[in-house]
C-alpha positions in Angstrom: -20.2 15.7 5.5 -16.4 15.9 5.6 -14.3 13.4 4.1 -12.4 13.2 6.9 -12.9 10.7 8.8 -14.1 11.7 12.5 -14.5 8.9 14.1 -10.8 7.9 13.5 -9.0 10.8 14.4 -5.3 11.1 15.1 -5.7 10.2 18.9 -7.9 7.4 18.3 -5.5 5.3 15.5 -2.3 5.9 15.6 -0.1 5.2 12.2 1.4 2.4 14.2 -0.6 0.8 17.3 0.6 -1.9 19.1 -1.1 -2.7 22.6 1.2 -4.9 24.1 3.7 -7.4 22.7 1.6 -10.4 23.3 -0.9 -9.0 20.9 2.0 -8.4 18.6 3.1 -11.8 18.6 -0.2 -13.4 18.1 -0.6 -11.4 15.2 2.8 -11.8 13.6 2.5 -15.2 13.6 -0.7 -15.6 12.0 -1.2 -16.6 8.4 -3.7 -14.2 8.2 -1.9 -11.9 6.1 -3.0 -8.6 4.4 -3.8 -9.2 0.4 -2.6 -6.5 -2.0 -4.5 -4.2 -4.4 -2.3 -4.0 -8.1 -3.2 -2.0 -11.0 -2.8 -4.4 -14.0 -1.9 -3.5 -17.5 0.3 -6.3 -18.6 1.2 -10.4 -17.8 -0.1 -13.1 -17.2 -3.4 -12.4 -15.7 -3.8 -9.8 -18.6 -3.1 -11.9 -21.3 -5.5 -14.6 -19.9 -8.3 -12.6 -19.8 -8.6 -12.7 -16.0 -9.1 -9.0 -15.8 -8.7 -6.3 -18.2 -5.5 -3.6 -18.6 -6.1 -0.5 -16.7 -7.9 -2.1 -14.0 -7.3 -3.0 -10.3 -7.4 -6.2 -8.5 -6.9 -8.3 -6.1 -4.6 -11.7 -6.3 -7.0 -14.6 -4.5 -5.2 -17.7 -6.3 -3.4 -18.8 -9.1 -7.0 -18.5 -11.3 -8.9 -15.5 -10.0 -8.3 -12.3 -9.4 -11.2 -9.9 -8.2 -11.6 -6.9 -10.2 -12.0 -3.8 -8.3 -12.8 -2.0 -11.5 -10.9 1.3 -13.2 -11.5 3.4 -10.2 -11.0 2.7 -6.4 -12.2 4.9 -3.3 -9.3 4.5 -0.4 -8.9 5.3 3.3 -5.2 6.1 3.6 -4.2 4.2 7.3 -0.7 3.9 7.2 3.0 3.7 5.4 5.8 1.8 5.2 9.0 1.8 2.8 9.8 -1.6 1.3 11.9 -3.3 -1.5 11.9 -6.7 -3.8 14.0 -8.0 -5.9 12.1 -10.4 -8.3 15.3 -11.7 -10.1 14.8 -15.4 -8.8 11.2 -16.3 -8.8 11.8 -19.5 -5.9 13.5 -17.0 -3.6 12.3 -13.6 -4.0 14.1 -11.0 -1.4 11.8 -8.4 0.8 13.0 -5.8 3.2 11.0 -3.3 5.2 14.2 -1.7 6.5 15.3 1.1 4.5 19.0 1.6 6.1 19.6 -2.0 5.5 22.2 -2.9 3.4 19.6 -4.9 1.2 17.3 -2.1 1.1 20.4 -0.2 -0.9 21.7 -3.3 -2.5 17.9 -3.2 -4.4 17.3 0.8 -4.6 20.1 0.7 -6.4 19.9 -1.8 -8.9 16.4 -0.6 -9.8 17.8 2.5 -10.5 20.9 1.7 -12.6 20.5 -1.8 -13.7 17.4 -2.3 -16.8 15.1 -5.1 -16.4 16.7 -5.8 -12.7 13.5 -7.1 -11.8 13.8 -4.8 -8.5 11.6 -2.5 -7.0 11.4 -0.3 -4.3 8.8 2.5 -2.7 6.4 3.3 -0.3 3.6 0.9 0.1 0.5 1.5 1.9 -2.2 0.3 4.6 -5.9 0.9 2.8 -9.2 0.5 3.6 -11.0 0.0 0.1 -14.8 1.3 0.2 -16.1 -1.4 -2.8 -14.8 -4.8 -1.2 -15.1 -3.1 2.3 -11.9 -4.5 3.6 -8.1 -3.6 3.7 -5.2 -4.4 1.8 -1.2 -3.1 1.3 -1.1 -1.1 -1.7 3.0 -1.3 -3.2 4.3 2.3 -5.5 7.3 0.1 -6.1 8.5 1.8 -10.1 9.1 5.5 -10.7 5.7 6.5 -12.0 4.0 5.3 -9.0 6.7 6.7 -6.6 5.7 10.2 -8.3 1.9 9.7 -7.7 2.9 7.9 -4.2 3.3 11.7 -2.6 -0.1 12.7 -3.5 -1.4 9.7 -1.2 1.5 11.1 1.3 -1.4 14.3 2.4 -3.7 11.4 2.9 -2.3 9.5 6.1 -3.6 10.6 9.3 -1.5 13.7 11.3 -0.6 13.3 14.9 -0.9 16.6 17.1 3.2 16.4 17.5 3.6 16.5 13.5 1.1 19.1 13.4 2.7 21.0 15.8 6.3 20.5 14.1 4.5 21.6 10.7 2.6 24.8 12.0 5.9 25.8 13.3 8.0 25.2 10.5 5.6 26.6 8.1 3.8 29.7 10.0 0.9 28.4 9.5 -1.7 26.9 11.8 -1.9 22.9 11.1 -4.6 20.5 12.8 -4.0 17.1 13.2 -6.3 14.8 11.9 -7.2 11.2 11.0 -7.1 9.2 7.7 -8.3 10.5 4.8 -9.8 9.5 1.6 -9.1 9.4 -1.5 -9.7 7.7 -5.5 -7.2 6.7 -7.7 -7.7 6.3 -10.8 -5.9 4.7 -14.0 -4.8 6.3 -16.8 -2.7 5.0 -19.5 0.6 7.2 -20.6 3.0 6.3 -23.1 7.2 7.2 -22.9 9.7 6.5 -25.9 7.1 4.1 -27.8 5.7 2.2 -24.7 2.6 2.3 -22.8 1.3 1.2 -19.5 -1.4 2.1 -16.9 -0.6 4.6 -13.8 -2.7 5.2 -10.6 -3.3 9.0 -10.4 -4.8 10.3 -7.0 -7.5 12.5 -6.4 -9.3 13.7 -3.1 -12.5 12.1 -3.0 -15.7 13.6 -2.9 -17.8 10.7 -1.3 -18.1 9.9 2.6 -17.6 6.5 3.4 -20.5 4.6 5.3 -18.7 1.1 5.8 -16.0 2.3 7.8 -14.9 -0.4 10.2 -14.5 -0.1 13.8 -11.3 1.4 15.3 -10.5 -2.2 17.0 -10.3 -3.7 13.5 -8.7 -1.0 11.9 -5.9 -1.6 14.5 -5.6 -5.4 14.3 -4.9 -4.4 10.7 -2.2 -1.8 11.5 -0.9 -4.7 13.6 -1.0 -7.4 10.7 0.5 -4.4 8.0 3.8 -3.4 10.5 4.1 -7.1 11.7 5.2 -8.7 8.9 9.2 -9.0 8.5 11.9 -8.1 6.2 13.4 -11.7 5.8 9.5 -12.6 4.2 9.4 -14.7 0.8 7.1 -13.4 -1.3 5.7 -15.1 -4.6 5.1 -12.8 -7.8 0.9 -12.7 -8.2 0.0 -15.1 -5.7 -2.2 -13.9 -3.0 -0.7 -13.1 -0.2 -1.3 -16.0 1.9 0.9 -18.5 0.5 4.3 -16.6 1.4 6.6 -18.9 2.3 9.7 -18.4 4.5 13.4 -18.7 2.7 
């Protein structure tokens, strides 16, 4: 069996559905918000023995994080690009606009400015296969950036993009749906630190929980509803963001 998956293919899901603007509304304003997947290796939860360096979790509350284990299968949905800037903890800064002004104001300092407490980077739609359910997956530092392109070849390829490939390349190019893939973490170490990476590899499993194509795009509509003037809280889940 392929790991492609059929029944979603690039006609059927869209990287970015939206049915009509009520729907759209609805959704946005619900405080049923997408929780994150992180790969842990230092902090808090760490240090308190709430799950163990190298591994990948989810946030649920200030107490519990569920352990998704060293290794995590992945249905690559969709993309965004997004930045934070941590530096005050009660008001922490999130944009989803990448030609905004705060977008650069944050690229920026991450890249010049040590310990800015700023991030920026693709982050990702997933389905997970273990918990069977889907998350926003952040490649906000340089390491994950670099690893981020591998899940790139992942996301599902619309016949137009296909088309525009196969003619820029030479070669023919099929559109397709999401794909799968498992990352997995592996520790490096750089001028006498260490810390945990994801590293990507196609996976060699079908998935048999797939959910159906209406709930994959009430997600999509949850993942590209959510706004650049959001709030977010360092390692809390992801319902209790607050608005500035």
């Amino acid at each position: 069996m392929s790991n492609e998956v059929t029944v979603l293919s690039a006609n059927a899901l869209p990287t970015v559905v939206i049915p009509s603007l009520e729907e759209f509304r609805e959704v946005a304003q619900s405080s049923s918000f997408l929780q994150r997947i992180q790969l842990y290796s230092k902090g808090r939860y760490v240090e308190t023995g709430l799950i163990s360096p190298g591994h990948f979790g989810v946030p649920v509350s200030e107490d519990e994080i569920e352990d998704l284990g060293t290794e995590i299968d992945l249905l690559v949905i969709s993309l965004r690009l997004k930045a934070i800037d941590m530096s005050d903890k009660d008001a922490i800064s999130v944009t989803y606009d990448s030609t905004s002004p705060e977008y650069s104001r944050i690229r920026d300092a991450a890249d010049t400015t040590k310990d800015s407490h700023c991030m920026y980077g693709p982050t990702f739609l997933v389905f997970e296969r273990g918990s069977g359910r889907s998350y926003e997956m952040f490649f906000g530092n340089k390491s994950m950036r670099r690893e981020a392109t591998k899940l790139y070849g992942f996301l599902p390829l619309s016949p137009e993009k296909a088309a525009e490939l196969s003619a820029k390349t030479g070669k023919t190019i099929e559109p397709h749906g999401p794909q799968t893939c498992t990352l997995k973490a592996k520790y490096v170490t750089a001028k006498g630190y260490g810390w945990h990476v994801p590293v990507c590899y196609p996976c060699s499993t079908p998935f048999d929980n797939l959910p159906s194509i209406e709930a994959m795009s009430d997600e999509l509509l949850k993942f590209h509803a959510i706004k650049g003037d959001e709030v977010e809280k360092v390692e809390e889940p992801a319902g209790k963001r607050r608005a500035r």
